[in-house]
C-alpha positions in Angstrom: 0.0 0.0 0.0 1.1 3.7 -0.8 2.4 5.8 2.1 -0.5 8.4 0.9 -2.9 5.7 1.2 -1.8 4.6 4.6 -2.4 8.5 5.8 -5.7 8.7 4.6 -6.7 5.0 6.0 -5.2 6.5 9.4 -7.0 9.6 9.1 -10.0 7.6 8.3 -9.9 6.0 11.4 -9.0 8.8 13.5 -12.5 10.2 12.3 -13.9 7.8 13.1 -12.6 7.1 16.4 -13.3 10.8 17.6 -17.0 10.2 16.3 -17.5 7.1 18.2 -16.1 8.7 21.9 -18.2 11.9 20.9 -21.4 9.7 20.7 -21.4 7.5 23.8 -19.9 11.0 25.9 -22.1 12.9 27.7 -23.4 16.4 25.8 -23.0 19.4 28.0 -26.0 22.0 26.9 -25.0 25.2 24.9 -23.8 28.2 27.3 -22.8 31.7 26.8 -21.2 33.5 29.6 -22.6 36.7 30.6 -19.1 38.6 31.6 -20.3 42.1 32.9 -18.1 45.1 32.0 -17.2 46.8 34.8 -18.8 44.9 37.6 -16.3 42.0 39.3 -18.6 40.8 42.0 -20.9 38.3 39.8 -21.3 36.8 36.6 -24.2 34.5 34.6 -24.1 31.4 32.6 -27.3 31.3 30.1 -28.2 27.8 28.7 -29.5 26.5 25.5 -32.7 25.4 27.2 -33.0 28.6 29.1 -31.7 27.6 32.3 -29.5 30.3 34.0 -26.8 29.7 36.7 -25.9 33.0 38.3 -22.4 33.1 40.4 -23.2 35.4 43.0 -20.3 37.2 45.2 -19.3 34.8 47.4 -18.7 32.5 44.1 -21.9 30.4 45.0 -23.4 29.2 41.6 -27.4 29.5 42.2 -28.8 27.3 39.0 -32.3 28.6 37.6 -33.5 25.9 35.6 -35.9 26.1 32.5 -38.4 23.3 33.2 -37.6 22.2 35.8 -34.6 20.2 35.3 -30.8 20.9 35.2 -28.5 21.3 31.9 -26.6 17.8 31.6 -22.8 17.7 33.1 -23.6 21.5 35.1 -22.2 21.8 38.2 -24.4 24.4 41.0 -24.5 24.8 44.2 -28.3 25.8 45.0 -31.4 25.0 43.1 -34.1 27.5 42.9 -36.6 25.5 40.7 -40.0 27.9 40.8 -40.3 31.4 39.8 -39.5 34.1 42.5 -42.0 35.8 44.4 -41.1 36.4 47.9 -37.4 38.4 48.6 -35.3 39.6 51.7 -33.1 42.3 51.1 -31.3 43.1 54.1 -29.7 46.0 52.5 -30.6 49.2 51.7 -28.6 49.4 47.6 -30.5 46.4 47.5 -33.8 47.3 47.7 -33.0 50.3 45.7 -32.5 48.2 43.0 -35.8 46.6 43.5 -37.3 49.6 42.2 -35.2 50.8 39.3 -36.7 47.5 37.8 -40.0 48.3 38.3 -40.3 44.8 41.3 -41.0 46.5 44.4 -44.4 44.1 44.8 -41.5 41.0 45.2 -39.6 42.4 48.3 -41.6 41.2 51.1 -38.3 42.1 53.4 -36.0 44.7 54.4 -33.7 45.5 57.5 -34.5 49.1 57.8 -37.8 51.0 59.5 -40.2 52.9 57.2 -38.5 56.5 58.3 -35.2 55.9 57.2 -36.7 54.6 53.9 -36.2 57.3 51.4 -37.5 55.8 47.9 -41.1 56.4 47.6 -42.8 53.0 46.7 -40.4 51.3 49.3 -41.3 53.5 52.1 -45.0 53.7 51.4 -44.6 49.3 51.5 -43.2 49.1 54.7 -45.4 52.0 56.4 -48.6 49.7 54.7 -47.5 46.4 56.0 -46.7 45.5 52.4 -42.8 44.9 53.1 -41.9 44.0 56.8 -39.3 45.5 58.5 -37.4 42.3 60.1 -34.5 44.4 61.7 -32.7 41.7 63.4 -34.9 39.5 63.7 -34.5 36.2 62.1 -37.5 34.4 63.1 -38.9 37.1 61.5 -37.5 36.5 58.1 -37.8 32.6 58.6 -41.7 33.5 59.1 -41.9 35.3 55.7 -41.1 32.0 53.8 -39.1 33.9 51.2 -38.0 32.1 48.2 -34.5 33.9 48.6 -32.5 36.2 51.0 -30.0 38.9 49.8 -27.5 39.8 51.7 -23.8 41.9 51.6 -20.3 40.5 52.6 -19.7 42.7 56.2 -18.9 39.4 58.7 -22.3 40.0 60.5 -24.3 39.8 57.4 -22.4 36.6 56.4 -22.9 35.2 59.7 -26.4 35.7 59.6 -27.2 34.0 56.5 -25.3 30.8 57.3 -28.0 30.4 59.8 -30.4 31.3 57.8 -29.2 28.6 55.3 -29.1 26.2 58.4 -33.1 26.6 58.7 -33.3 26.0 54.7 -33.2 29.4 53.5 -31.5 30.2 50.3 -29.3 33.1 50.4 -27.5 34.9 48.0 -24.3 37.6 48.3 -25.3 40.7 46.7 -22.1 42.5 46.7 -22.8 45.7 44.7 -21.5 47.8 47.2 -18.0 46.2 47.2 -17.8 47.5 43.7 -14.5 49.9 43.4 -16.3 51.6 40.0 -19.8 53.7 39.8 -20.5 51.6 37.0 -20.0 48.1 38.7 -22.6 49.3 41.3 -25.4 49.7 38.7 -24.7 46.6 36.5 -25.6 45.3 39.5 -29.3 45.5 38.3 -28.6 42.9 35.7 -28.2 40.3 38.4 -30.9 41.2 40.2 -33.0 41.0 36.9 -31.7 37.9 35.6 -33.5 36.2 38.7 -36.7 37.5 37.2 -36.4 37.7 33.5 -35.7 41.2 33.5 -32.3 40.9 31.6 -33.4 43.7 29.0 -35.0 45.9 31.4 -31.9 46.0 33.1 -29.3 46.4 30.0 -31.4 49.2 29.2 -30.9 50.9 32.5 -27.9 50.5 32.7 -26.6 51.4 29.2 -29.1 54.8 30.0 -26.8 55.5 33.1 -23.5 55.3 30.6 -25.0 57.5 28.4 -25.4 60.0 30.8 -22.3 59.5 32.1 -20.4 59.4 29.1 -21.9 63.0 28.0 -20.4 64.3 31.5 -17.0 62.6 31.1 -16.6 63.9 27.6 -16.1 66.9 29.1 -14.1 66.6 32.6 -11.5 64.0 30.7 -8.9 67.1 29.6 -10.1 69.6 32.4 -6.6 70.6 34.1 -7.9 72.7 36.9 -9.6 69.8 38.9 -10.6 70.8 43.0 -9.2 69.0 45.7 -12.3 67.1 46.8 -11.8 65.6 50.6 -14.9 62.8 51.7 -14.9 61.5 55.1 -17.1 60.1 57.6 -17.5 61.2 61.2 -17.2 58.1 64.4 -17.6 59.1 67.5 -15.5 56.9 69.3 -11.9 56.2 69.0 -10.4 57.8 65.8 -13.1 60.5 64.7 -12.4 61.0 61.3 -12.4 58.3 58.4 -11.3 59.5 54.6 -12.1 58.0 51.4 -9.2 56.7 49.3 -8.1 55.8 46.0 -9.1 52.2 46.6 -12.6 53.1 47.0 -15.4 53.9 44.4 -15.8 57.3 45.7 -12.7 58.2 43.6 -13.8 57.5 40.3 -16.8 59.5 41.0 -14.5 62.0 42.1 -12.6 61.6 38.8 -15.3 61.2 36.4 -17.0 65.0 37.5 -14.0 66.7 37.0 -12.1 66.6 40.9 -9.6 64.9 42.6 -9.8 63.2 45.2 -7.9 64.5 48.1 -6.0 61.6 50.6 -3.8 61.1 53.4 -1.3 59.6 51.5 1.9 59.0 53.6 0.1 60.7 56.5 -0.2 58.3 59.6 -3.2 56.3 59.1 -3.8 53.8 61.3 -4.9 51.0 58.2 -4.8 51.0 54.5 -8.3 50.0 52.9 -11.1 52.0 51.0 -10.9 54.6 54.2 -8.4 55.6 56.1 -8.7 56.6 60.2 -6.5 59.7 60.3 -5.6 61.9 63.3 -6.7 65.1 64.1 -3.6 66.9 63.3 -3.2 65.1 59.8 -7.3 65.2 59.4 -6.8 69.3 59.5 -3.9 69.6 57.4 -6.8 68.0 54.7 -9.8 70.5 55.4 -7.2 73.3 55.1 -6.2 71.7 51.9 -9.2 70.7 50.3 -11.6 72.6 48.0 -14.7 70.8 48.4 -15.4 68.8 52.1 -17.9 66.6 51.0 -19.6 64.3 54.5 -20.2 61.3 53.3 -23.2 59.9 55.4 -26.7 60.7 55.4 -28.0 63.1 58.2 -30.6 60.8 59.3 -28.2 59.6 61.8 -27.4 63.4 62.7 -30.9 65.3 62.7 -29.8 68.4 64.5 -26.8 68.7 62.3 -27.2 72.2 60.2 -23.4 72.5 59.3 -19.9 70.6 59.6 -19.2 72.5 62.9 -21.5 70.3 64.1 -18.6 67.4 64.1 -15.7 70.0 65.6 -14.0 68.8 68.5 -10.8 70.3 70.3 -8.1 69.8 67.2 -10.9 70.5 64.8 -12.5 74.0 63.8 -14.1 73.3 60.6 -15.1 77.1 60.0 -11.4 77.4 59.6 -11.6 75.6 56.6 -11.6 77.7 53.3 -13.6 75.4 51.7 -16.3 76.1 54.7 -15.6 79.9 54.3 -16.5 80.0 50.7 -19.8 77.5 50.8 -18.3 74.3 49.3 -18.8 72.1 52.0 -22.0 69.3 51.3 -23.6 66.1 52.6 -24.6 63.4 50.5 -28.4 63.5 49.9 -30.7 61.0 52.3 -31.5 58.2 49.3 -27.6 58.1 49.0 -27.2 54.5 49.7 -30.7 53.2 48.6 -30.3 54.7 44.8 -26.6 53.7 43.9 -27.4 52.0 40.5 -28.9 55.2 39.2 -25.1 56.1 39.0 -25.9 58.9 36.4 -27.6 61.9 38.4 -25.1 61.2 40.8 -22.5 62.2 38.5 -24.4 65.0 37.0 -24.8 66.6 40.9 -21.5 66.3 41.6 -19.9 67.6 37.5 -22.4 70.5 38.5 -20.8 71.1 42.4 -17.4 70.7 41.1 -17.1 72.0 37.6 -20.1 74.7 37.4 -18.9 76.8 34.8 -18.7 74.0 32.3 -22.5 72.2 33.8 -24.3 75.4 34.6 -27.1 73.0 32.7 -27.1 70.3 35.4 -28.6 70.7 39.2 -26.7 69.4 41.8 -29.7 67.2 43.5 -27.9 64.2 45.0 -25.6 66.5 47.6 -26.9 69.2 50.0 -25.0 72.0 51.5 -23.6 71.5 54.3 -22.1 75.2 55.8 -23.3 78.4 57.4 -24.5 80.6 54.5 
């Protein structure tokens, strides 16, 4: 026989070799991955046969099957066979995105009383009965039979779902506010509404948000006179003042409206995260430094607060600060942390507060001011 005939006869075989272990192996079903673009907290496997697995942000991979039964060869880790009609949130971002999609009727739960709610159809839920306010209360969430439980990544939040999961509740990480982008935060809504079909509802929310944002950045990307921008948080016990840094989403907020965000680099902070705690002496070499002081936390905590001199203590005079002196000193507006996927009037506000010249269009409506006028 010819050596060309030999290598087709061999090829022949190897055909038919490969077609013979293809038909007696398992067939995995069809999958597309779902890989968001700026988000890092979650991702989604779709299915020929419809079935979703969502990985949520503790890596947990919560299979949604179509009909009732799993894709062949597909590992999960939690089954949620039914449709979804009976939630927990037990944050507040969480049930914010509850109503950016329009689902409000499927949170039964939330960890927060009806005053500190600040979105309308939430707040009016929980005053009517509609959506109980379990606090801490587990029994309580254990007695609304929900079909799921959200819940964030703090060690008390984590803690509280595994028993939850003991009693045969299924929870899921929603980790939007661990996001270190503006972006990330609101493409959390695409998880959210992949649990109830709402995939396009939410890809149209979120690509809005860009839009919006994009027309902003457009015009901050070349600005070379960018204010020092300084955003803290008070405690009241130990180390009173906690700044934002680089590592934290805050910055490319910062960034994206035409500031910079001021921080204590090199100055002696007592850890290195997404805030720093920063002594009194080092905390007002920043407020005599910064253009804008912007307090990061809602006054709902703080009613009788009418200015930043409300947070002075020995060391610290805050109507020393120029940035006090001159009326650019604000507060974060109350739905602050119950409307962070509707990242672009937050951007808008804050382009307007720090670049007003160039947005003397846009109103700044997510901060309030904060300083004696």
């Amino acid at each position: 026989m010819k050596t060309k005939e030999i290598s087709r006869l061999l090829a022949a075989l190897l055909v038919l070799a490969f077609t013979v272990a293809t038909c007696n192996a398992p067939i995995l079903a069809m999958q597309t991955v779902t890989q968001p673009e700026y988000a890092i907290g979650f991702n989604i496997e779709y299915f020929a046969d419809g079935a979703k697995i969502l990985i949520d942000g503790a890596g947990q991979r919560v299979l949604l099957p179509e009909g009732g039964t799993a894709p062949e060869g597909v590992s999960y880790d939690v089954e949620i066979a039914g449709p979804i009609e009976r939630v927990v949130a037990l944050s507040t971002t969480q049930a914010g995105h509850f109503a950016k999609l329009n689902i409000v009727e499927k949170l039964k739960g939330v960890a927060t009383a009806a005053d500190r709610w600040y979105i309308p159809e939430i707040k009016e839920a929980v005053e009517n009965g509609k959506i109980v306010n379990v606090a801490d209360d587990n029994e309580a969430i254990m007695a609304l039979d929900p079909d799921l439980v959200l819940h964030g990544s703090a060690a008390r939040d984590v803690e509280r779902a595994e028993l939850l999961k003991t009693a045969g509740l299924t929870c899921i990480q929603f980790d939007d506010s661990k996001e270190d982008h503006y972006l990330g935060r609101a493409e959390w809504l695409k998880f959210l509404g992949a649990f109830f079909d709402k995939e396009e509802e939410a890809e149209q929310l979120v690509a809005e948000n860009k839009q919006r944002v994009i027309a902003v950045t457009n015009q901050t990307a070349d600005i070379a006179e960018r204010p020092q921008v300084l955003w803290f948080y008070y405690s009241s016990s130990g180390v009173n003042w906690n700044v934002y840094t680089e590592l934290d989403y805050i910055s490319t907020l910062v960034e994206a409206a035409g500031g910079d965000l001021l921080v204590p680099t090199g100055l002696s902070a007592s850890n290195v995260s997404t805030a720093v705690k920063v002594q009194d002496e080092d905390f007002l070499s920043l407020i005599l430094g910064a253009d804008v002081i912007i307090f990061g936390r809602s006054l709902a905590s703080y009613p009788t607060a009418t200015d930043l001199t409300y947070f002075n203590n020995s060391a610290i005079d805050f109507s020393e600060a120029p940035a006090f002196q001159q009326g650019a000193c604000y507060v974060v507006a109350s739905d602050w942390f119950q409307a962070t996927a509707d990242v672009a009037p937050i951007i808008e506000s804050l382009a307007a507060l720090l670049q007003p010249e160039i947005f003397s269009d846009l109103s700044v409506t997510k901060f309030e001011k904060f300083f004696l006028e």
